[in-house]
C-alpha positions as CSV (number, residue, x, y, z in Angstrom):
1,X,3.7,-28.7,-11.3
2,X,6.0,-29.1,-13.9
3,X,3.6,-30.7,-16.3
4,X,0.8,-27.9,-15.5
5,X,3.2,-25.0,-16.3
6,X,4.4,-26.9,-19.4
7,X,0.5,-27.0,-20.3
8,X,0.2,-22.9,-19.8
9,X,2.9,-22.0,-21.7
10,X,1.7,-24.3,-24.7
11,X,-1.9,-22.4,-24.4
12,X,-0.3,-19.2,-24.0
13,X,2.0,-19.9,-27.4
14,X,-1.5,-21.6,-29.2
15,X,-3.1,-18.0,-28.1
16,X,-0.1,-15.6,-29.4
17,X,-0.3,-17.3,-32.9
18,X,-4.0,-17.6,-33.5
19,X,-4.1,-13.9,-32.9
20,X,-1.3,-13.4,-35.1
21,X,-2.8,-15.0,-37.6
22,X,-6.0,-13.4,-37.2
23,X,-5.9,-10.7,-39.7
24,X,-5.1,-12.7,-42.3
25,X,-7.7,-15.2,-42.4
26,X,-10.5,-12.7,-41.5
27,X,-11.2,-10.3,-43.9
28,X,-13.2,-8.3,-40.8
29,X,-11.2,-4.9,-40.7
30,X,-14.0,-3.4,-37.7
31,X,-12.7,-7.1,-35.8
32,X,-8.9,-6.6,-36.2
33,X,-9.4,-2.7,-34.9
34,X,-11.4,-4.1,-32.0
35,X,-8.7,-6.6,-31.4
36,X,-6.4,-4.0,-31.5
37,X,-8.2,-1.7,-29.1
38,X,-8.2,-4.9,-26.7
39,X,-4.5,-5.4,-26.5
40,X,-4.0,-2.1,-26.0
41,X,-6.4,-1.5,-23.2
42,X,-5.1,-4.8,-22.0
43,X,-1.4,-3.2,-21.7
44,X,-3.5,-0.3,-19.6
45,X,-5.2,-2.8,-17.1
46,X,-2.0,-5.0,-16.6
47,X,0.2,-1.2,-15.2
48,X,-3.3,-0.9,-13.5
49,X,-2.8,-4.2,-11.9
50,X,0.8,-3.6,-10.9
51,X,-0.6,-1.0,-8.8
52,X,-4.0,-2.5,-7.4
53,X,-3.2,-6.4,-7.3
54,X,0.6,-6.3,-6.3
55,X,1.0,-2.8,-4.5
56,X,-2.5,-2.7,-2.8
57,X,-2.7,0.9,-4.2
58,X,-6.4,2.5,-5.4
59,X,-5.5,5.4,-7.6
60,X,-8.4,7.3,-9.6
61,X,-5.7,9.7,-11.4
62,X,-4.0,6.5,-13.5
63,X,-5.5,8.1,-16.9
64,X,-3.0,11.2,-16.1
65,X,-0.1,8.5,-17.5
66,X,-2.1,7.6,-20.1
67,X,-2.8,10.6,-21.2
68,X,1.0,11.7,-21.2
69,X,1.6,9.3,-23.5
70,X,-1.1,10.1,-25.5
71,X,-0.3,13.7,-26.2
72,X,3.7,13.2,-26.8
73,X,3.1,10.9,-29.3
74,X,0.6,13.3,-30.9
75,X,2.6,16.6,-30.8
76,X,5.6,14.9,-32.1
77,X,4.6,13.1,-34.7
78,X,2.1,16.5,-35.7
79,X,5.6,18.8,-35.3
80,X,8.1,16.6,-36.8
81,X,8.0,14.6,-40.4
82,X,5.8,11.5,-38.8
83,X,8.8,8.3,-39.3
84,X,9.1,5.0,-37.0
85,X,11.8,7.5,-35.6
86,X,9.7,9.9,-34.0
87,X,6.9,7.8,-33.5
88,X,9.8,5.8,-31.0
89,X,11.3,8.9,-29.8
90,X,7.8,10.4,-28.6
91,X,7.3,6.8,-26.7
92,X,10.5,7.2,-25.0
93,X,9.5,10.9,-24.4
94,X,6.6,10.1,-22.8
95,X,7.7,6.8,-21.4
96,X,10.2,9.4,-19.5
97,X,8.2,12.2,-18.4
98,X,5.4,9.5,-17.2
99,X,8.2,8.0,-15.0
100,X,8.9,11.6,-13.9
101,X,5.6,12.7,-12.7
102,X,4.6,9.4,-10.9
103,X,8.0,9.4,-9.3
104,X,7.2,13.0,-8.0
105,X,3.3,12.4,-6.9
106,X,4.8,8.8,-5.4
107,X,7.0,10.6,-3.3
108,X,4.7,13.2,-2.1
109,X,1.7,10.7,-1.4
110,X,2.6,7.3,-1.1
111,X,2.8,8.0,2.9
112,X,-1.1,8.9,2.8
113,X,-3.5,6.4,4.1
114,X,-4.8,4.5,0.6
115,X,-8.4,6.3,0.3
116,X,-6.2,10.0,0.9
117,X,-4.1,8.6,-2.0
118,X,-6.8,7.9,-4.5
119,X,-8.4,11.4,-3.8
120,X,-5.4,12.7,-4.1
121,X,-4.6,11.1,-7.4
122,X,-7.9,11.9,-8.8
123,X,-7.2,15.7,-8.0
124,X,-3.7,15.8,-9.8
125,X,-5.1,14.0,-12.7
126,X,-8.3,16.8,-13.0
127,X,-5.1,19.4,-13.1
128,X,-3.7,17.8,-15.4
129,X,-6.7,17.2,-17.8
130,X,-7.6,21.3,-17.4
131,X,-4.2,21.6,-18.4
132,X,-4.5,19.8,-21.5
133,X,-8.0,21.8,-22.0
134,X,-6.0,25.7,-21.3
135,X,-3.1,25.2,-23.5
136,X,-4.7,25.0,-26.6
137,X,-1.7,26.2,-28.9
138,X,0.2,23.4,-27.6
139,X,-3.2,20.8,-27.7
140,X,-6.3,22.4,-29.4
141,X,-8.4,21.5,-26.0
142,X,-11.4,19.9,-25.9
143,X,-11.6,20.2,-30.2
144,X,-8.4,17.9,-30.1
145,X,-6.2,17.6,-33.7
146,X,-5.5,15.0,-35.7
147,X,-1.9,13.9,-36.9
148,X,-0.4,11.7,-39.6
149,X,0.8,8.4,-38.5
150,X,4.2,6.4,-39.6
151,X,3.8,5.2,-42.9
152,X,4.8,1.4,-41.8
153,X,1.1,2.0,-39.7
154,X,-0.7,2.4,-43.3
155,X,-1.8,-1.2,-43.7
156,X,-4.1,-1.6,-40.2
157,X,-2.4,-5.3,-40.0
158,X,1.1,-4.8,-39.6
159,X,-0.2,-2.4,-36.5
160,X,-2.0,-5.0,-35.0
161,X,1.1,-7.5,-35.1
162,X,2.9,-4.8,-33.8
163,X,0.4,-4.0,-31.0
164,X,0.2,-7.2,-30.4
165,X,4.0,-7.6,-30.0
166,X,4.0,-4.8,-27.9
167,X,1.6,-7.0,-25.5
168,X,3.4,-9.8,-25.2
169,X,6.7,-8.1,-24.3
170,X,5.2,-6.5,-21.5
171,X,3.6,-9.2,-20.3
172,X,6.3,-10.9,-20.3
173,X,8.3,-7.9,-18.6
174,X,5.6,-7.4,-16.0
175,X,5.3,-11.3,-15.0
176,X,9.3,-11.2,-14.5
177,X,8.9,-7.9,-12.2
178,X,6.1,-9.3,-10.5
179,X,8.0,-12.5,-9.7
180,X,11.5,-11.3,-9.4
181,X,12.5,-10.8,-5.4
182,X,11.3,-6.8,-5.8
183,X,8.1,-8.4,-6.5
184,X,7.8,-10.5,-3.9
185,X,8.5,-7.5,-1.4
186,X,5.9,-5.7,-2.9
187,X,3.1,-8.3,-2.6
188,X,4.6,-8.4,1.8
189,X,3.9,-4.8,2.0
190,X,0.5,-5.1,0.4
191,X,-0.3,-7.7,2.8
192,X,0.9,-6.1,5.9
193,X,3.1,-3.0,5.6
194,X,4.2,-2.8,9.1
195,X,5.7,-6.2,9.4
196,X,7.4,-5.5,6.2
197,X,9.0,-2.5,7.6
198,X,9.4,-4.7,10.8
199,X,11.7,-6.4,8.5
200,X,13.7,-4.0,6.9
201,X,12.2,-3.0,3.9
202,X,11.4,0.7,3.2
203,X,7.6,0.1,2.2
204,X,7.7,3.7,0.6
205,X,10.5,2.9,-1.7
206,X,8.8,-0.1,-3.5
207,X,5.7,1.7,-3.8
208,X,6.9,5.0,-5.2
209,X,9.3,2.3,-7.8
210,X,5.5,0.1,-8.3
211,X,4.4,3.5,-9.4
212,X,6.5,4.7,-12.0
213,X,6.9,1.4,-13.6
214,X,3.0,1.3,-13.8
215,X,2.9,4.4,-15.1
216,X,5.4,4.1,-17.7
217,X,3.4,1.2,-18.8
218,X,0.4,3.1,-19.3
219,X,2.4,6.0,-20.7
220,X,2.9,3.3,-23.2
221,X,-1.3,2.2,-23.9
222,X,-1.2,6.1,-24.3
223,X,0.9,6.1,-27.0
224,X,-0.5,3.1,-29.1
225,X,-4.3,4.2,-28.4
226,X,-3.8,7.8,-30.2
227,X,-1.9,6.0,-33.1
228,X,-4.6,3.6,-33.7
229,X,-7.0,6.8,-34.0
230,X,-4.6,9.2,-35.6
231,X,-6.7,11.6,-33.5
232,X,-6.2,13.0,-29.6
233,X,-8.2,15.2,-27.2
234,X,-9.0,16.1,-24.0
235,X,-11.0,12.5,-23.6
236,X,-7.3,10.5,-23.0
237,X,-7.6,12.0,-19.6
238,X,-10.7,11.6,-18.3
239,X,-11.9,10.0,-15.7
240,X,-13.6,7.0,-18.1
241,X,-9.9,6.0,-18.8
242,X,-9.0,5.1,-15.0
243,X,-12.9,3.5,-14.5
244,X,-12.2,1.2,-17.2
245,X,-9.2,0.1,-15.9
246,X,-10.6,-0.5,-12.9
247,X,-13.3,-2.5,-14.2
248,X,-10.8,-4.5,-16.3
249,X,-8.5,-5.4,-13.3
250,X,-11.5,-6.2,-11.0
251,X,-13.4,-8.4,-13.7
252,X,-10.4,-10.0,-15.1
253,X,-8.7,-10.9,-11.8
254,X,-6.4,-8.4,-9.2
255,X,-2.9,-9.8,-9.3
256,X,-3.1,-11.9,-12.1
257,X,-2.1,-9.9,-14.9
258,X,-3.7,-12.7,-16.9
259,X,-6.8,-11.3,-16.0
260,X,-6.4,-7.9,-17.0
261,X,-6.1,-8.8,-20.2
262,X,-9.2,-11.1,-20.5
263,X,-10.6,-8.2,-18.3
264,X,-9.9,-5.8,-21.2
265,X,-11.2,-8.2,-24.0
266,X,-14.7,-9.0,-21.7
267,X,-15.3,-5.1,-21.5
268,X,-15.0,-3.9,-25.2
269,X,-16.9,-6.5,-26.4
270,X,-19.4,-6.2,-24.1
271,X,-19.6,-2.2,-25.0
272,X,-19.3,-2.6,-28.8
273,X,-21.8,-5.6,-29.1
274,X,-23.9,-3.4,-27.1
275,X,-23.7,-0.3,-28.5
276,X,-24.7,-2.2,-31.8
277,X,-27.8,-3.7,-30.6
278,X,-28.6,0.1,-30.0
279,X,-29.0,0.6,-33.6
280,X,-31.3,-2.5,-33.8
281,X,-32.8,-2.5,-31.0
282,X,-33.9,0.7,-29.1
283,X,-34.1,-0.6,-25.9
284,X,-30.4,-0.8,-26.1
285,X,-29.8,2.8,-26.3
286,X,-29.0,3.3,-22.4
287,X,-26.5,0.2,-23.3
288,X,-24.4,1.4,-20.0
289,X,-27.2,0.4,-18.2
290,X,-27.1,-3.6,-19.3
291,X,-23.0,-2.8,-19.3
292,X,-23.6,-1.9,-15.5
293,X,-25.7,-5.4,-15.0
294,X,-22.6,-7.5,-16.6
295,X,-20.4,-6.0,-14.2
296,X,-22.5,-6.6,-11.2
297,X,-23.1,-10.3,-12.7
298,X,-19.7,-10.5,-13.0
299,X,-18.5,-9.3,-9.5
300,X,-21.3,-11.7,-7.8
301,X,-20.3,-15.3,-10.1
302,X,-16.9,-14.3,-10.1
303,X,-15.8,-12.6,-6.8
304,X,-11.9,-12.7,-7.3
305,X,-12.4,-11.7,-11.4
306,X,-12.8,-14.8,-13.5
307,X,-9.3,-15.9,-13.6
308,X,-8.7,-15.6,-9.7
309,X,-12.0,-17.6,-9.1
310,X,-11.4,-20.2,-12.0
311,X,-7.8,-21.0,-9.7
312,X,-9.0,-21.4,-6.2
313,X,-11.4,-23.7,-7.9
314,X,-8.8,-25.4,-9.9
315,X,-7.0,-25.1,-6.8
316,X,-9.4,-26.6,-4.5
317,X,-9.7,-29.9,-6.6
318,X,-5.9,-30.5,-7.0
């Protein structure tokens, strides 16, 4: 056992500094922005998986968070002089009023059966996104605006090492939340909720706290995604935003938070090496269709995402 987690951590450290070193033995600017994009979306999928894999919890509203983070960090760093201060101030701004709103719906839903929840979620989020489309002094609506990034952001590499960064620390933040004793509570009341309240625990209380860490995660991927555009609109919270998370858990691997990640890197290369065979290739123009194919490939080869099949196999043999 020892030996085996010895062996991950080495892979996982070989990983981290290939990527670091990435952009500056590739000269490829369109491959570190599609990097970038994949960590980021990976940061999105892994607060999706806190909810899903660990909490047993199917929300359709989870772009809402990420769109909250989206738009702080765009308004602030459009109203104020655009420094590393204010580009950390509007993470912590929306970082806080993500926390806020998933504390409020958590407390409101959580009770509901798991398919009223999701319904429910998707509802609050479609409020939320005509919000954002009304109030166009505050957001320019569907049009969007664009903003000036930190200077420090200038030179796309140093945001990719700090994207990058920003991955690994929540990974690492996630896998100790995950496995801490709260953790472990919130994996018994996915598996059976009444025994756990049998027990003692107050099932609501973990999940409304599952919530708001998830989405302050994603408030997070907000954040980061509109600062690698420079650009925000109405699109941050749509419903695409929560399906690709979805699809990024499910291929990657519910409760692994490993496979969120690889989830997140399988999916955008899948729909930018498609989406580029379009322009070759005109039978690649419906490209969601072939993108529809991978994932039923996917969900029939690898029926626990490829990193939960690849351990019960794994697991099997040992």
């Amino acid at each position: 056992m020892i030996a085996k987690m010895r062996g991950n951590y080495l892979l996982l450290t070989i990983i981290i500094i290939a990527l670091a070193l990435f952009p500056f033995v590739s000269d490829s600017r369109t491959l570190t922005i599609l990097l970038t994009q994949i960590f980021i979306f990976a940061i999105l999928a892994m607060s999706y998986d806190v909810l899903l894999g660990y909490t047993g919890i199917v929300s359709f509203g989870h772009a809402m968070f990420f769109g909250i983070g989206a738009y702080a960090t765009a308004i602030i760093l459009k109203k104020t002089e655009p420094t590393m201060l204010s580009f950390f101030l509007s993470i912590i701004v929306g970082m806080l009023l993500a926390g806020i709103v998933s504390f409020i719906i958590g407390l409101l839903t959580l009770r509901l059966q798991s398919h009223f929840f999701a319904m429910f979620t998707l509802a609050v989020s479609g409020l939320f996104l005509v919000a954002a489309e009304k109030s166009r002094t505050l957001t320019q609506g569907n049009d969007g605006f664009t903003f000036r990034a930190p200077e420090f952001f200038a030179d796309r590499t140093t945001f990719y090492l700090f994207v990058l960064a920003c991955l690994l620390i929540i990974f690492l933040l996630l896998r100790l939340f995950v496995h801490s004793p709260f953790g472990s509570v919130l994996i018994a009341v996915k598996e059976n909720e009444t025994r756990s309240a049998a027990l003692g625990y107050k099932a609501i209380y973990y999940k409304v706290m599952s919530s708001v860490v998830a989405g302050v995660v994603a408030s997070l991927a907000g954040s980061l995604y509109v600062v690698s555009l420079r650009f925000v609109n109405t699109s941050v919270m749509g419903i695409d935003i929560t399906l690709n998370a979805l699809l990024m858990t499910i291929i990657g691997g519910v409760g692994t938070l490993v496979g969120p990640i690889l989830g997140a890197a399988i999916i955008q290369l899948a729909q930018h090496n498609l989406s580029n065979l379009a322009k070759t290739y005109p039978i690649f123009e419906r490209w969601i269709i072939f993108f529809g194919i991978i994932y039923i490939l996917a969900v029939i080869f690898f029926p626990k995402g490829v990193v939960g099949t690849i351990r019960e196999k794994l697991g099997r043999k040992s």
